[in-house]
C-alpha positions, 0 to 999 in steps of 0.5 A: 417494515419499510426499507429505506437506505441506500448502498452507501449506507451499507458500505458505511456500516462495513467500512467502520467494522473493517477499518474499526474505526469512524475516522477511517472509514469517513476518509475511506468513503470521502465522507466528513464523520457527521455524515457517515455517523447520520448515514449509521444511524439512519440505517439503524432506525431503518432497521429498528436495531443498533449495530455498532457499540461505539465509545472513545476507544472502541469500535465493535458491532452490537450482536445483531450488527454482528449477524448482519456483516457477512449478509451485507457483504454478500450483498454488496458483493453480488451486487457489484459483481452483477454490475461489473457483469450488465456493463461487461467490464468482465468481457473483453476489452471493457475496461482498463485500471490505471495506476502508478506504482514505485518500482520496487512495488510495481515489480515485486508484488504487482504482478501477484495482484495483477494475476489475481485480478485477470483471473476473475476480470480477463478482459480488463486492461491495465496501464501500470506506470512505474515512477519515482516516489514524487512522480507518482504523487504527481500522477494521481493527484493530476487524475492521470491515474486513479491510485497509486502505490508509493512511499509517501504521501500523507503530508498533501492535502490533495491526496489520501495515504493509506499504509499497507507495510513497513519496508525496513532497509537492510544491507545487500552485499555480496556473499564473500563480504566479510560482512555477509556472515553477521546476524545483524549490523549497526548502521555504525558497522558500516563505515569504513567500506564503500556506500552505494546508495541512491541520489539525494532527489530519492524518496528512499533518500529522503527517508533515510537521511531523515531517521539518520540524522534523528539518530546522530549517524552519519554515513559517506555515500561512495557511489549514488545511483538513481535506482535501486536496481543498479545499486544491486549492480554494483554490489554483484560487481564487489564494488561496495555495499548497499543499503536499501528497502528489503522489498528492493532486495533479492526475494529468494536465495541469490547465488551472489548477494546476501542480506543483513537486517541493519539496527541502531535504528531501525529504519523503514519506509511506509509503503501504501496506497495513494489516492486522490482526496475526493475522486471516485474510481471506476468499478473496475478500479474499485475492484482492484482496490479491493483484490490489491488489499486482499493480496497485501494482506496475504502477503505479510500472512504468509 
């Protein structure tokens, strides 16, 4: 048998079983579907086999692509490593990741993907900006970075936004509040006691002003802030209440400040990567793409 495919193919074939789904896994590869379905079917008739079973609803490797998933992936993988090793992107200083991150993201969970990364690719340097929602967009769209981590994204045409997490927002108070005690709050329960929340230019902002409105509920904001990290400020200070994402809430018990899930609605913001549409990362940043959804992935596991 003549082998004749190339890498692309391969990737091809897992991205459509991993994202289950063509759509996917053509924005993913930044291929239109026609050509990533031609790239599959060319590697069947290479390999003289279906692979994957596919119908309006449903997406799922034949057996013979089933046993071949794990032998491509191996491959690809060794493969790249082998590459990232010949250009010695794992030596010192060979390369560098550049990304911008909102900063709730960028403090939280960037260092957990970071720290996973430098372990297997310590020579590789970061530059890591941490900006506002509309920022970022700007920053990747401009080719100032190769992703970005942000909470918005999918209405540009310029750029790909793939969810990773819902972030519902909560209330921070402190512990001596008389609200602090509740199991969970209305949005309504909330009036009457000073607001803290962020300015009307926020991305945060925007999204919740937005499911608000939908749901007829109104609130006075006391206090705006630019960052959500001073709104925290505030609330240790006894000078009111905050709503704000849990990601930007304290992630352990905090001696100060306690947190309540918030109903009536529910209220989140959708947190993902940005990358612009068209653009191709560098291996080493294409590495971290990889090792960033292994963690995200984890993270919400566990």
């Amino acid at each position: 048998m003549r082998i004749n495919f190339e890498l692309l193919d391969l990737k091809a074939f897992l991205a459509v079983l991993e994202l289950g789904s063509f759509h996917k896994a053509a924005e993913q590869l930044h291929l239109s579907q026609p050509a990533l379905s031609r790239r599959i079917k060319g590697l069947e008739e290479t390999l003289g086999a279906a692979l994957i079973e596919r119908s309006t609803r449903h997406v799922a490797p034949t057996s013979t692509g089933r046993a071949l998933q794990p032998l491509v992936r191996r491959l690809l993988d060794e493969f790249e490593e082998s590459v990232l090793s010949i250009s010695d992107l794992g030596g010192r200083h060979a390369g560098q990741v550049t990304l911008a991150s909102i900063p709730t993201a960028a403090f939280y969970f960037l260092p957990r993907v970071v720290k996973a990364f430098h372990a297997r690719y310590p020579g590789i340097r970061f530059r890591i900006l941490d900006l506002s929602a509309n920022e970022g967009l700007d920053a990747v769209a401009r080719g100032e970075v190769e992703f970005g981590i942000n909470i918005t994204g999918a209405g540009r045409p310029d750029l790909i936004f793939t969810p990773l997490l819902e972030d519902v927002f909560v209330l921070a108070c402190r512990r001596d509040h008389p609200l602090a005690p509740s199991k969970e709050l209305r949005w309504a329960d909330l009036a009457g006691y000073p607001l803290i929340g962020v300015s009307q230019t926020s991305g945060n902002r925007a999204v919740l002003d937005r499911a608000l409105a939908t749901a007829s509920v109104r609130l006075d904001w006391f206090y705006e802030v630019n960052h959500l990290s001073t709104s925290l400020g505030l609330v240790e200070a006894g000078l009111g209440v905050s709503a704000l994402p849990r990601l930007a809430a304290p992630q352990t018990e905090h001696p100060l400040i306690a947190t309540v899930p918030l109903i009536d609605p529910v209220v989140s913001r959708t947190i993902g990567l940005v990358e612009r549409r068209g653009g191709r990362l560098s291996p080493a940043g294409q590495r971290f793409r990889e090792i960033l959804f292994q963690e995200w992935n984890s993270m919400i596991q566990t």
